[in-house]
RODO-2510 file (C-alpha; in nm, 4 decimals, decimal comma):
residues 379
     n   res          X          Y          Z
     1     x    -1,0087     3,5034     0,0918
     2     x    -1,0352     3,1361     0,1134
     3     x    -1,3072     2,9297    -0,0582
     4     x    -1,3845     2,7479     0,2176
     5     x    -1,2341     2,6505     0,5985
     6     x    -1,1521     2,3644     0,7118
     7     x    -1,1199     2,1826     1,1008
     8     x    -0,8657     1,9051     0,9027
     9     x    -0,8239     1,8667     0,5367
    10     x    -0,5836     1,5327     0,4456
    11     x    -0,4921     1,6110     0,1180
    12     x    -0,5017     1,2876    -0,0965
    13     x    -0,8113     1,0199    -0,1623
    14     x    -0,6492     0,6721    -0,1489
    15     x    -0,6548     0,3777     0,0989
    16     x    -0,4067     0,5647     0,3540
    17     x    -0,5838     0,9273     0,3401
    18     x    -0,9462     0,7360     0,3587
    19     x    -0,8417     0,4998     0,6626
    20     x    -0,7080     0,8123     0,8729
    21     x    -0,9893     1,0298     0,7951
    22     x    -1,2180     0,7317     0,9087
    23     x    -1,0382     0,6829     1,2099
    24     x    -0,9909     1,0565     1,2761
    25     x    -1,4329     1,0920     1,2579
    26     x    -1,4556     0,8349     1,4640
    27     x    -1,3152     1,0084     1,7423
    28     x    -1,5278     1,3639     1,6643
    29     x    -1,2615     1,5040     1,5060
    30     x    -1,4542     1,7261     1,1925
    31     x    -1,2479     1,6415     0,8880
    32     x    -1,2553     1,6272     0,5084
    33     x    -1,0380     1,4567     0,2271
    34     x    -0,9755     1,6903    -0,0869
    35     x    -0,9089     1,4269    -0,3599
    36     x    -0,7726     1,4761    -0,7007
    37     x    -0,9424     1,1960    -0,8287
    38     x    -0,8505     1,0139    -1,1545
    39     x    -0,6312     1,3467    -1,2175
    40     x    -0,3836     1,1522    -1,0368
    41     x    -0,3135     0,7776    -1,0576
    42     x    -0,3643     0,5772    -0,6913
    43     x    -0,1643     0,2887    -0,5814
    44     x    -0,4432     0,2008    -0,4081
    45     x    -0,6958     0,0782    -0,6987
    46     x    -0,3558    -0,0676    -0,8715
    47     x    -0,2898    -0,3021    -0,5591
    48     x    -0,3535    -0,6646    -0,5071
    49     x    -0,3838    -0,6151    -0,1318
    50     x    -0,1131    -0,9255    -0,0084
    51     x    -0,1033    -0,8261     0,3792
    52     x     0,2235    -0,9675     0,3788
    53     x     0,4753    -0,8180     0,6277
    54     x     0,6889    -1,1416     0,6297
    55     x     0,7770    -1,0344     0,2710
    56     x     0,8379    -0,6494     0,2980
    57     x     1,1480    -0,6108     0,5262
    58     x     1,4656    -0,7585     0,4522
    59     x     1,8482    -0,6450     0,5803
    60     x     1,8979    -0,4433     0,3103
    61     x     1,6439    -0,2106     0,5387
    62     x     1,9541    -0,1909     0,8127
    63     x     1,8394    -0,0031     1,1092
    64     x     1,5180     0,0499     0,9573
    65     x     1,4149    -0,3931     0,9246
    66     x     1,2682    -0,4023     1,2412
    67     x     1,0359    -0,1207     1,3120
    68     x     0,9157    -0,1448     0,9594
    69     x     0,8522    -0,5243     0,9859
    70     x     0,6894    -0,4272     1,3671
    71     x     0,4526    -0,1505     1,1606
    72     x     0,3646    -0,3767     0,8959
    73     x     0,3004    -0,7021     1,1425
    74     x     0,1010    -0,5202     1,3849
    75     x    -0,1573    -0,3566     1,0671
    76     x    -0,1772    -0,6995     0,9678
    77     x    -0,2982    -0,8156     1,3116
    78     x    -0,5368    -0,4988     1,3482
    79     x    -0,6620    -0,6153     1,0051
    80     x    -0,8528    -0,9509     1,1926
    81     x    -1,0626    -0,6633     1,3386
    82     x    -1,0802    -0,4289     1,0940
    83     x    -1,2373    -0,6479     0,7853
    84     x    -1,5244    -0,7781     0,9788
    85     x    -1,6250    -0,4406     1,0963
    86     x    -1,5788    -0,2121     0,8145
    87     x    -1,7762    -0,4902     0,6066
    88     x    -2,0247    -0,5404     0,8663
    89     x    -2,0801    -0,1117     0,8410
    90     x    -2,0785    -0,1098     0,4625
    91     x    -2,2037    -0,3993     0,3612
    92     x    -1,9320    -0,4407     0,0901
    93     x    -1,7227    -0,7475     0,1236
    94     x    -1,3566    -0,6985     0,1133
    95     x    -1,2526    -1,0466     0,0311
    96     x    -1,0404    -1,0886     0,3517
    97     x    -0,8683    -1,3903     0,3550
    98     x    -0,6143    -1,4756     0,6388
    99     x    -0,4231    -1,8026     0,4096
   100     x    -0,0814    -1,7048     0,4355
   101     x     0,1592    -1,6951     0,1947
   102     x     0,3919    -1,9023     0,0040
   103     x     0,7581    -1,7924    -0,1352
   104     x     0,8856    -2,0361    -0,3988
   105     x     1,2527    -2,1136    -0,4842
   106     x     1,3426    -2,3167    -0,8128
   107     x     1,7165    -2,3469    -0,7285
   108     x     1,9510    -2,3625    -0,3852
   109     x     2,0479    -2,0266    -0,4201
   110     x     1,6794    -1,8924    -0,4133
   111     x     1,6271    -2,1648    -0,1582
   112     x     1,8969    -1,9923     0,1152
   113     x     1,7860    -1,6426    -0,0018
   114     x     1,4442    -1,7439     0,1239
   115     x     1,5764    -1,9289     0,4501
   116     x     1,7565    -1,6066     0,5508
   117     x     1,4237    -1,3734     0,5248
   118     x     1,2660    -1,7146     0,7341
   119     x     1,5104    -1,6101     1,0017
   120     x     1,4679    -1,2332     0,9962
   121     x     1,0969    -1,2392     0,9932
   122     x     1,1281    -1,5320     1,3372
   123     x     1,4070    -1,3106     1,4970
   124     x     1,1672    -1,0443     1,4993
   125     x     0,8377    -1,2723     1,6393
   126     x     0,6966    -1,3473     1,3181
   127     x     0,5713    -1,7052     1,1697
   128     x     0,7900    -1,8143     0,8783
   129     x     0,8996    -2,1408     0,8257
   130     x     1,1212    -2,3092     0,5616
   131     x     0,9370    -2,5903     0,3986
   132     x     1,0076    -2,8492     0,1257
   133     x     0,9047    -2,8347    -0,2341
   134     x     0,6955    -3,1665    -0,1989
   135     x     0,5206    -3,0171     0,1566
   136     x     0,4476    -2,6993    -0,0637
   137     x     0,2814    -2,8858    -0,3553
   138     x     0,1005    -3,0691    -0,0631
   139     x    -0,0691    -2,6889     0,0175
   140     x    -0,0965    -2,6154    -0,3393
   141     x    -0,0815    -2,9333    -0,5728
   142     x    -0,1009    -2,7051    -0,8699
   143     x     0,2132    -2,5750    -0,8103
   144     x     0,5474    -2,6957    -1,0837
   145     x     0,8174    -2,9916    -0,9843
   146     x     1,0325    -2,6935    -1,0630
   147     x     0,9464    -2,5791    -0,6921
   148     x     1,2336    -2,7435    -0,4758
   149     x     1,1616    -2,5323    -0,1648
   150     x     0,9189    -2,2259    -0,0290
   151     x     0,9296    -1,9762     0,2417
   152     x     0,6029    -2,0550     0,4052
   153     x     0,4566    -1,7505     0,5738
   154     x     0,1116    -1,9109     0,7497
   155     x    -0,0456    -1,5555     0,9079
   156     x    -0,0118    -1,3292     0,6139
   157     x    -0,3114    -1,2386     0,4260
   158     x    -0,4851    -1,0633     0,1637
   159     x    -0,7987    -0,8186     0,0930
   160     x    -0,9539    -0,6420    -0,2060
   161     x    -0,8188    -0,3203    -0,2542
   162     x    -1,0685    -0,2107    -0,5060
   163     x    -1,3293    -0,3721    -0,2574
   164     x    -1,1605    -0,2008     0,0368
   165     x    -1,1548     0,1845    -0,0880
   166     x    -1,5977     0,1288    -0,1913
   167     x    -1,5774     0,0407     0,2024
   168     x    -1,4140     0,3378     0,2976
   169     x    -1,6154     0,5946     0,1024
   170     x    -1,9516     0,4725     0,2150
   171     x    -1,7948     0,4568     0,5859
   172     x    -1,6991     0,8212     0,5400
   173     x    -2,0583     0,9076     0,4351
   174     x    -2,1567     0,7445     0,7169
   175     x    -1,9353     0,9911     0,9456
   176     x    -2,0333     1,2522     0,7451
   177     x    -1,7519     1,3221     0,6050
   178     x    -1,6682     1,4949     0,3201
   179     x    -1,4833     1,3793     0,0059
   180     x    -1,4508     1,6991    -0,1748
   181     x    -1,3227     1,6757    -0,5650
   182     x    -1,0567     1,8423    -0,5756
   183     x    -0,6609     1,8216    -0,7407
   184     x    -0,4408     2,0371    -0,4972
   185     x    -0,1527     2,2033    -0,6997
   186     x     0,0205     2,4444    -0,4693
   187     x     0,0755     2,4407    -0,0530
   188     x     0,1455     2,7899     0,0708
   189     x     0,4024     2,8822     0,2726
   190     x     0,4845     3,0546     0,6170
   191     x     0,1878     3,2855     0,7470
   192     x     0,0057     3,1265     0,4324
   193     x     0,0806     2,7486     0,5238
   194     x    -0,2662     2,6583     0,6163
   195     x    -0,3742     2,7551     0,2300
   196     x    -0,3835     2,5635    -0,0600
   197     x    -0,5081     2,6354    -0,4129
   198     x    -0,6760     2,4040    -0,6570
   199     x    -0,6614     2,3454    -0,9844
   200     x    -1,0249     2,4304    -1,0318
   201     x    -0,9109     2,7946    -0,9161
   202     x    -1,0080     2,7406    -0,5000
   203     x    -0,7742     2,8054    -0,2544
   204     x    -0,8987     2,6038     0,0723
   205     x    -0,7770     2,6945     0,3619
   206     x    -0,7442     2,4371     0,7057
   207     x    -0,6279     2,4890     1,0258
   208     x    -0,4673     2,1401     1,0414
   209     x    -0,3338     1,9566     0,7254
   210     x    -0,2085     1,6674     0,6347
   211     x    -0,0265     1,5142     0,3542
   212     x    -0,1683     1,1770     0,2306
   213     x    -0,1054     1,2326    -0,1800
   214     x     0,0495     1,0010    -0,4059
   215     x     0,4026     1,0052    -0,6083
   216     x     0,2861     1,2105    -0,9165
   217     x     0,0677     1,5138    -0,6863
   218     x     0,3440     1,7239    -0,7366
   219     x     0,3140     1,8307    -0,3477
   220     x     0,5518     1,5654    -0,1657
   221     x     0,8993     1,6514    -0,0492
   222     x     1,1268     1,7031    -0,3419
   223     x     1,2969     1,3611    -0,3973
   224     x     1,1833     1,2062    -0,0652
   225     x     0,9096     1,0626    -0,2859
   226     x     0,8509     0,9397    -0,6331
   227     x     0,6771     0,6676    -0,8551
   228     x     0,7640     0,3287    -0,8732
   229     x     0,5295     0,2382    -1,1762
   230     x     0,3764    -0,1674    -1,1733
   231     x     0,1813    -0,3661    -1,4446
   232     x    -0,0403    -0,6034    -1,3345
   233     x    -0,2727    -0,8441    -1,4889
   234     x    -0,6179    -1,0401    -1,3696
   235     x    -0,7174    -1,3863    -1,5241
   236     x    -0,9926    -1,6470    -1,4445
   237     x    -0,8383    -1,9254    -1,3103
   238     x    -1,0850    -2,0478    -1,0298
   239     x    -0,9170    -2,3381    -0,7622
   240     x    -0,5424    -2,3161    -0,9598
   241     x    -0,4194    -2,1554    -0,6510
   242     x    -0,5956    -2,0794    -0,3192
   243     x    -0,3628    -1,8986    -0,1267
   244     x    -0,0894    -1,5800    -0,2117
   245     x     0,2082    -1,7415    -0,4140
   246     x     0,4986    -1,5279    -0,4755
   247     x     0,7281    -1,7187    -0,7076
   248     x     1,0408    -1,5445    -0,8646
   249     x     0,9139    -1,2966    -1,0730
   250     x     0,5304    -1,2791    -1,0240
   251     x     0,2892    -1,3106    -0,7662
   252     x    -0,0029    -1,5059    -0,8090
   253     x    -0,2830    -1,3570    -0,5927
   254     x    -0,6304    -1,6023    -0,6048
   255     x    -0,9400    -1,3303    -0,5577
   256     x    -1,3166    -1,4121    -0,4921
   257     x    -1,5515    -1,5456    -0,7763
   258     x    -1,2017    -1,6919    -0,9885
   259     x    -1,0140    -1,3692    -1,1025
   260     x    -0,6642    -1,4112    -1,0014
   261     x    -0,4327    -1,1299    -0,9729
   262     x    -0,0879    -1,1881    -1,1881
   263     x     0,1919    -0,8744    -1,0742
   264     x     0,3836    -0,6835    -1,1262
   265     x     0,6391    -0,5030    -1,3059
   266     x     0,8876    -0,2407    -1,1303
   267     x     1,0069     0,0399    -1,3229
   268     x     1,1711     0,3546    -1,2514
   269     x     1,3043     0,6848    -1,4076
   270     x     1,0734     0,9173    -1,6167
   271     x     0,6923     0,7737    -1,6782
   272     x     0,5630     0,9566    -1,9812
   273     x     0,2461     0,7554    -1,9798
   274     x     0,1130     0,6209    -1,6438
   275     x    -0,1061     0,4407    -1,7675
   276     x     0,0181     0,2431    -2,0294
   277     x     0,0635    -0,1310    -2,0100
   278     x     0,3257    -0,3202    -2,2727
   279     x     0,2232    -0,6355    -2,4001
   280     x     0,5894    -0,7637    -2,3634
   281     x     0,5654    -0,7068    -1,9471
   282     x     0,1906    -0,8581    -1,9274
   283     x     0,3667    -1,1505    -2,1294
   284     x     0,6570    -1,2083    -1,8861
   285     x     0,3974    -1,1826    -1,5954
   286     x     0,2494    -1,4399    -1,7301
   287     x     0,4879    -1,6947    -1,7981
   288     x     0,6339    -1,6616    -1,4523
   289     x     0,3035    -1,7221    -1,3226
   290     x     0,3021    -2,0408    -1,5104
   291     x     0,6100    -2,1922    -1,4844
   292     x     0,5128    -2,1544    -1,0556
   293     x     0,1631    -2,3056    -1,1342
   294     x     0,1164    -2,4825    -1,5107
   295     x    -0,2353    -2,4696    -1,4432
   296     x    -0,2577    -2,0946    -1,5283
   297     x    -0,1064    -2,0942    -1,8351
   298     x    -0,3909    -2,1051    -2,0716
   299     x    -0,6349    -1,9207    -1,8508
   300     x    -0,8276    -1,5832    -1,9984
   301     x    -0,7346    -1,2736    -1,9398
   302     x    -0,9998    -1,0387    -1,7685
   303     x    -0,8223    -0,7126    -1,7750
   304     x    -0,4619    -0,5165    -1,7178
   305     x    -0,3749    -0,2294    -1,5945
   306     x    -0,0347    -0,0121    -1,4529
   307     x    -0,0536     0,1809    -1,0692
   308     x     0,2060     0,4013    -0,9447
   309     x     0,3749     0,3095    -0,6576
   310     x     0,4834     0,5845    -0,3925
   311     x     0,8508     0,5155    -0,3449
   312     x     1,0787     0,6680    -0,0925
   313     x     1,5147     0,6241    -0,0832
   314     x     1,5450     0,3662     0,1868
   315     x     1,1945     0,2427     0,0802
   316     x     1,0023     0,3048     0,4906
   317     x     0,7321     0,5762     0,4457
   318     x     0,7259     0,8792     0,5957
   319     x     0,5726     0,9986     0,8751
   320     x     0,5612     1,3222     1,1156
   321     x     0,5414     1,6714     1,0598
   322     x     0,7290     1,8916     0,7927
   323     x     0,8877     2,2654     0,8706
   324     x     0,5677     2,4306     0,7999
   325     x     0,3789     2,1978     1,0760
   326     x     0,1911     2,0015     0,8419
   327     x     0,1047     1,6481     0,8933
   328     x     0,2674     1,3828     0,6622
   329     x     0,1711     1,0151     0,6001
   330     x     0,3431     0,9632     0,2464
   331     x     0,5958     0,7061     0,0932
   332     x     0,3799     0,3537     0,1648
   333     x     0,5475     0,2107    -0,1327
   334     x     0,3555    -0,0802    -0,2466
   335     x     0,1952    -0,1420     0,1496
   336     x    -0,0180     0,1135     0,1903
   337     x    -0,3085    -0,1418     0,2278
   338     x    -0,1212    -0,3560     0,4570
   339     x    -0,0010    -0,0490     0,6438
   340     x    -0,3237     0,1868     0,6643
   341     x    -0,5018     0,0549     0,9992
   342     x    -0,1715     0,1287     1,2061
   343     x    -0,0623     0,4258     0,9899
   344     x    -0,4099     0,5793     1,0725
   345     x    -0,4256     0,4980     1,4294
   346     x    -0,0681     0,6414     1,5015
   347     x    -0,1286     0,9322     1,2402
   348     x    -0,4562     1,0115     1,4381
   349     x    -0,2964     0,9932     1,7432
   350     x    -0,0643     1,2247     1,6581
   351     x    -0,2703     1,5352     1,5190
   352     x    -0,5178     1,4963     1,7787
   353     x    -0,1847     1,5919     2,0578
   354     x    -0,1462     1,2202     2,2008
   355     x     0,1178     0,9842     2,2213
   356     x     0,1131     0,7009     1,9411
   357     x     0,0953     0,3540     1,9991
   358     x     0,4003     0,2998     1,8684
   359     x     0,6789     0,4788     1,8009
   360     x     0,6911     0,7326     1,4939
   361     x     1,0498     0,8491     1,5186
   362     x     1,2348     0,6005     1,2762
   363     x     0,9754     0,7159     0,9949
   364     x     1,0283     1,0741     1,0745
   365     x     1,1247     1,3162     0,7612
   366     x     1,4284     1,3907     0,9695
   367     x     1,5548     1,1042     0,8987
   368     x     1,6785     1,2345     0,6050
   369     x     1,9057     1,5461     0,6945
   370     x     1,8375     1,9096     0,6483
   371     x     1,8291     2,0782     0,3334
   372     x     1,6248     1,8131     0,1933
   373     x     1,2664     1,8677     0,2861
   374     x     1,0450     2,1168     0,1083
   375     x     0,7215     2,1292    -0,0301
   376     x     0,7615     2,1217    -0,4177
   377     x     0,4978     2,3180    -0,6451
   378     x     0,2569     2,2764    -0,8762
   379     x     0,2928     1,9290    -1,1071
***
């Protein structure tokens, strides 16, 4: 017999399992999160929460460029709402800051690289604008002569993810909803699908669930979603920059009280150690951060760490319903901050039997063919 019975279990504790299960409580819906804790690295607490949709679509995306740049631009208006109130709950500032973003270019060819996204992002209602390195330096004067042109992106924005997941747990106590400590390792299967056991020896059991764990849980469709490990670094650097600069090779992300936010690394293939962090990629970090803006070059280092980013194969995340009728919100990639309002809001929408704001079809699993969707156990 099951342990214990749920209404709705989301299985999975970071920014996109918290945000649904807040928005999912606060329409009487009686739900709980089962999360594995620091048994399994988050993306989340790894971010540096840019809210930047004019960054994350591109051509490459083909059919898939516009309704992901739609997803991520209408979370990042939502977002204008959704700071104010879930600080004004909690009480925990989030550090939102709406300052837009700047995309640098050292040479021509970076320069029309940058220009084309400018298009893309306009062609699809968004604010980008190509401006000159001199007009850039005029935003931020810290920034190198190097700079000879930047993509400037004036509505994106930025919060605290660290910040922004303390929110969402107190807001979930607030609901009264439960967080319960838990690693899942196994989803049953057929007349058993509403079970799952835990690694502490539990088997839970839910009448709806849904799917919200990371790239290492060892529960998300078999090659539909793995890590993307990142190395980041934080330094004090108060006034260098005051806005999101993303220059070739680093971002430079300014946070409250001076700590700046240097990232990050992209690596792939077998992660023995998820946690590690080499000096050699904090070092490279750096120095692209410096040759953008000289002025952080000599600045201390506060701390470094490496996240796990949930990666999918044409890079959209995925979301609908798998064979066995669970719920899945997976595959955020590094946006799962910028994403989570709208992802919970159509997610909710969905398991509660109502038609989502928007629509869910080009994030579908189905996307991917048959024969390539099922559960995978244990890990």
């Amino acid at each position: 017999m099951p342990s214990r019975v749920f209404d709705i279990a989301i299985i999975g504790g970071g920014v996109i399992g918290l945000t649904l299960a807040r928005e999912l409580g606060g329409r009487d819906a009686r739900v709980a999160v089962i999360d594995a804790g620091a048994a399994v690295p988050q993306a989340t607490v790894a971010a540096a929460g840019m809210l930047a949709p004019s960054f994350e679509t591109c051509a490459a995306f083909g059919g898939l460029a516009e309704p992901l740049y739609h997803l991520g631009a209408r979370s990042l208006a939502m977002w204008q709402d959704y700071a104010p109130a879930l600080e004004e709950e909690t009480g925990i500032v989030i550090d939102y800051r709406r300052d837009g973003t700047l995309g640098l270019a050292y040479r021509d060819a970076q320069a029309e690289d940058l220009a084309k996204q400018a298009a893309l992002v306009k062609n699809l209602g968004g604010a980008a604008e190509m401006i000159s390195g001199d007009e850039a330096r005029a935003l931020e004067p810290a920034l190198s002569n190097e700079v000879v042109a930047a993509l400037h992106a004036p509505e994106d924005a930025q919060v605290d993810p660290r910040h922004v997941m303390s929110a969402l747990r107190i807001s979930l106590k607030n609901r009264d909803i439960e967080i319960v400590p838990a690693r899942v390792l196994s989803l049953g299967e057929g007349a058993a699908a509403g079970q799952f056991a835990c690694a502490e020896g539990d088997v839970f059991e839910a009448q709806t669930i849904v799917l919200a764990a990371g790239a290492v849980s060892g529960l998300t469709p078999m090659g539909l979603v793995y890590p993307v490990k990142g190395e980041a670094t934080a330094i004090a650097a108060e006034g260098v920059v005051t806005r999101v600069v993303r220059a070739p090779g680093a971002y430079i992300c300014p946070k409250a009280g001076g700590r700046v936010v240097i990232g990050a690394t992209e690596e792939l293939g077998p992660l023995l150690d998820h946690h590690s962090v080499s000096d050699a990629a904090i070092a490279g970090l750096r120095a692209n951060a410096a040759r953008a803006a000289p002025g952080l070059s000599s600045a201390q280092e506060l701390e470094r760490w490496a996240g796990l980013r949930p990666g999918t194969p044409d890079g959209a995340p995925i979301m609908g319903r798998d064979k066995e009728g669970r719920f899945l919100a997976l595959g955020h990639y590094r946006n799962g901050v910028l994403h989570a309002p709208a992802a919970a809001e159509a997610m909710a929408a969905l398991i509660l039997g109502e038609t989502p704001p928007f629509d869910l079809a080009p994030f579908d699993p189905s996307r991917f063919g048959p024969g390539r969707f099922s559960p995978a156990q244990g890990g």
